[in-house]
N, C-alpha and C positions, 0 to 999 in steps of 0.2 A: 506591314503597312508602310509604301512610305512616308516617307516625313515632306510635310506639304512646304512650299516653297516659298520664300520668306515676299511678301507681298510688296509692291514700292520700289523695288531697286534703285540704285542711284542713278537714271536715265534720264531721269524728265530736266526738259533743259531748265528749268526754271528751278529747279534742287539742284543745279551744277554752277559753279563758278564760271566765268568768262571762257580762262582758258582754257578750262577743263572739258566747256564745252564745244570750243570752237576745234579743239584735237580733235576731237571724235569726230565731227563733221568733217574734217579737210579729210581725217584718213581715211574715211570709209566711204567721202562723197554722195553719203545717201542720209535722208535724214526721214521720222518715220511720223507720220501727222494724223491725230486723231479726230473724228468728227463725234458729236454727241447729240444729247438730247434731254431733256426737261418734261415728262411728263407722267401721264398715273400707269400706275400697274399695280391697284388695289392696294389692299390694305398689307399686303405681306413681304412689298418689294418697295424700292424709294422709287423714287421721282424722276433719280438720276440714273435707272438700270442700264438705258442703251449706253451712258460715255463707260459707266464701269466696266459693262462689257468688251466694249473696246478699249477701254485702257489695259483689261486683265491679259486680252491677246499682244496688245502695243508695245508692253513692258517686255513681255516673254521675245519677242522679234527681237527689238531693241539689242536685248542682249545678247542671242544666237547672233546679231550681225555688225555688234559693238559699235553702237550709234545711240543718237538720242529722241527721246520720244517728245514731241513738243503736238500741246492742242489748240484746236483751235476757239476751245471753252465749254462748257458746259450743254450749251443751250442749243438746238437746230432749231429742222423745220417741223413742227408737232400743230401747227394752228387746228387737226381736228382733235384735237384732244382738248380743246378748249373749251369745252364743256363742264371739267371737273375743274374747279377751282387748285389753283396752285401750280397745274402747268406753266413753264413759259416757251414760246418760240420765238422765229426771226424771221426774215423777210428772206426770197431767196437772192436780192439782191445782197442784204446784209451780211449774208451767209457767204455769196460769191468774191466781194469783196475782204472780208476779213483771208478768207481762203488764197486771195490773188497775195496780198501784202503780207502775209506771213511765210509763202513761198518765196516771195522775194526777200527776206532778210533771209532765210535757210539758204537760198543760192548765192546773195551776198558772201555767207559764211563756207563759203565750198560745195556744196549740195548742186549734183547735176540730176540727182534722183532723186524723189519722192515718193515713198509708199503708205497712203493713206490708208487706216484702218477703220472700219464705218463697222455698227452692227444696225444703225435706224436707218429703216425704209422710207421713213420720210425725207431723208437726206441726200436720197441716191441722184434723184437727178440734177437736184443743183451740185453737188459734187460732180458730176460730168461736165457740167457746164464750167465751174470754175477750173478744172483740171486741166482744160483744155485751153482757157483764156491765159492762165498761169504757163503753159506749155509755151505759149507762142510771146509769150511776153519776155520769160526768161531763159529761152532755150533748158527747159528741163526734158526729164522725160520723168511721166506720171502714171503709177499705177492706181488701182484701187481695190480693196481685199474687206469684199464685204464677207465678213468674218459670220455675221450670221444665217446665211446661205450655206459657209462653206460647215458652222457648227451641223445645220441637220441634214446636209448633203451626207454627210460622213457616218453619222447616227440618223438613220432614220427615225426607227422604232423610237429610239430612247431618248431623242431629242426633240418631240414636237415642235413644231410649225408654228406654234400659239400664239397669246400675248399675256404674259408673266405667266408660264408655264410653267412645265418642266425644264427646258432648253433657258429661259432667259433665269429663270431662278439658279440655275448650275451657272449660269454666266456671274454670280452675282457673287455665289458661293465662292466662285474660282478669284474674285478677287477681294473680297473682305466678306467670311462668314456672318460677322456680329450686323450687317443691313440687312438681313434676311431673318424674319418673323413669321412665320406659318403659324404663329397661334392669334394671328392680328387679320387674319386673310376674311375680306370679307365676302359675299353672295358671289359665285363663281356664274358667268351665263355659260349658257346650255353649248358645249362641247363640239358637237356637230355643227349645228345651226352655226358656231359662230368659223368653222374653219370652210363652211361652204359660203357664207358670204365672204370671208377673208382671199378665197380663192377669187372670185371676181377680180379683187383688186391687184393680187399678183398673176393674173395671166400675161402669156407674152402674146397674143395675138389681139385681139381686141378688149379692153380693159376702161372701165369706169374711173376717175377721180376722185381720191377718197376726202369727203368733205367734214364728217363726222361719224368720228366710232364709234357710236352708238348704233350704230347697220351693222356691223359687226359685233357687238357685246354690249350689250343693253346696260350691264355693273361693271363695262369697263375692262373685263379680264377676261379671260379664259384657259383653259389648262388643267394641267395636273402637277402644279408644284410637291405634292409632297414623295414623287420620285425621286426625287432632286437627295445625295450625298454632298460634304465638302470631298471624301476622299475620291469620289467620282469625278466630281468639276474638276480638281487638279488633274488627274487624269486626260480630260475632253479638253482643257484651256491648252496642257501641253503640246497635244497632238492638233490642235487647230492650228498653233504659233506653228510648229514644224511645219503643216501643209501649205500655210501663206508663205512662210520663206521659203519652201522648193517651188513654191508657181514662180512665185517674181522672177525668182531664180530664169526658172525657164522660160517667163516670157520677156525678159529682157533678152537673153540669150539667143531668144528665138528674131526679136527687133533687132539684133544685131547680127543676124546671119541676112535676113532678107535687106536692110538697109546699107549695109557693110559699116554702120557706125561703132566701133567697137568701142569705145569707154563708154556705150550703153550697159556691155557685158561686162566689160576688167572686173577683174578680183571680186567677183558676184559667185562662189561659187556654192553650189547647195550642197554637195558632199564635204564641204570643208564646214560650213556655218550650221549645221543645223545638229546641235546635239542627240545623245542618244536618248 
């Protein structure tokens, strides 16, 4: 077995000193930003599973591309989860602005890239919008690696689609075991029913507004968390960090062949950053 991977590293810019932090950033001109969220996922998961999720992928990048991980808080956009008592959200203007002025001190600081790690769907589209306000405001150039797409693109089978599942509970695993309680897990709804209404909501062709999950999961969850291993998620977290740093990889690569802007591409390389 291996030996799971010590959790935290010393990335987050806010655990780095000034100039510790500002190295990182000039050398490697990229700086890595995470989006979150504040809401239920039953009684066996926190509040805060999507930031963990994404910080468990953010750290792992961070490090394959020796940069810092900096967020942009806790909380997104979850307002249909406001039903259960103890969520919180934001507004998606409040979201887009925290997002614009924290881009701008990272590019202050040397940053002409930014790769945003998202695993909440409620987040996705004011992330575009602010990516893109942030792009023209401070000549960046902006990715976005919604990590939980890319976790059950990768795993089908093993990584349901859910909400606090299988797939978000190995997210949870992958970065602090002891927040994850499967003996506190309370009334699961019904399985099917809740991945065929869920399905409405992520079509790409004509799609509904999701206003309250309760259309989707009546108790709030659904899943099969008790699939879920710690020595698995380290496993699944590794192999997602890897798959986000070869995309960027390539599709900076790829903006820099069609635009001819090359310090989109410099010293971005995926066969060098991306451990085994």
């Amino acid at each position: 077995m291996n030996q799971l991977m010590p959790r935290h590293p010393g990335r987050l810019i806010e655990r780095l000193s000034q100039p510790e932090a500002a190295a990182l950033i000039e050398a490697s001109g990229l700086a890595i930003l995470v989006a979150g969220s504040v809401e239920q996922h039953g009684g066996h998961l926190p509040l805060g599973t999507d930031l963990f999720a994404a910080m468990s992928i953010a750290e792992r990048v961070a490090e394959r591309l020796d940069t810092v991980v900096a967020s942009l808080g806790p909380v997104g956009i979850a307002h249909y989860h406001g039903g259960w008592p103890g969520g919180l959200t934001l507004t998606p203007e409040t979201l887009s602005a925290v997002f614009v002025e924290i881009c701008g001190g990272l590019r202050a600081a040397g940053a002409d890239r930014i790769l945003v790690v998202n695993w909440h769907e409620g987040n996705s589209a004011t992330l575009r919008l602010a990516a893109d306000k942030a792009q023209r405001a401070y000549d960046l150039s902006i990715l976005i690696a919604e990590t939980h797409v890319i976790t059950h693109t990768m795993f089908p089978d093993e990584m349901e689609f859910t909400h606090a599942g299988a797939m978000e509970t190995t997210a949870v695993l992958g970065y602090e075991p002891s927040l994850v309680h499967l003996d506190k897990a309370i009334e699961a709804s019904d399985r099917q029913s809740g991945e065929a209404a869920h399905a409405l909501f992520r079509s790409r062709d004509v799609y509904p507004i999701m206003r309250d999950f309760h259309v989707v999961a009546p108790t709030g969850w659904y899943g099969r968390p008790e699939l879920s291993t710690a020595e698995r998620a380290e496993v699944i977290a590794e192999t997602v960090a890897d798959t986000v740093v070869r995309r960027a990889a390539e599709v900076w690569q790829a903006l820099a062949a069609s635009s001819g802007a090359g310090k989109q591409a410099s010293t971005f390389n995926a066969s060098e950053q991306v451990t085994a």
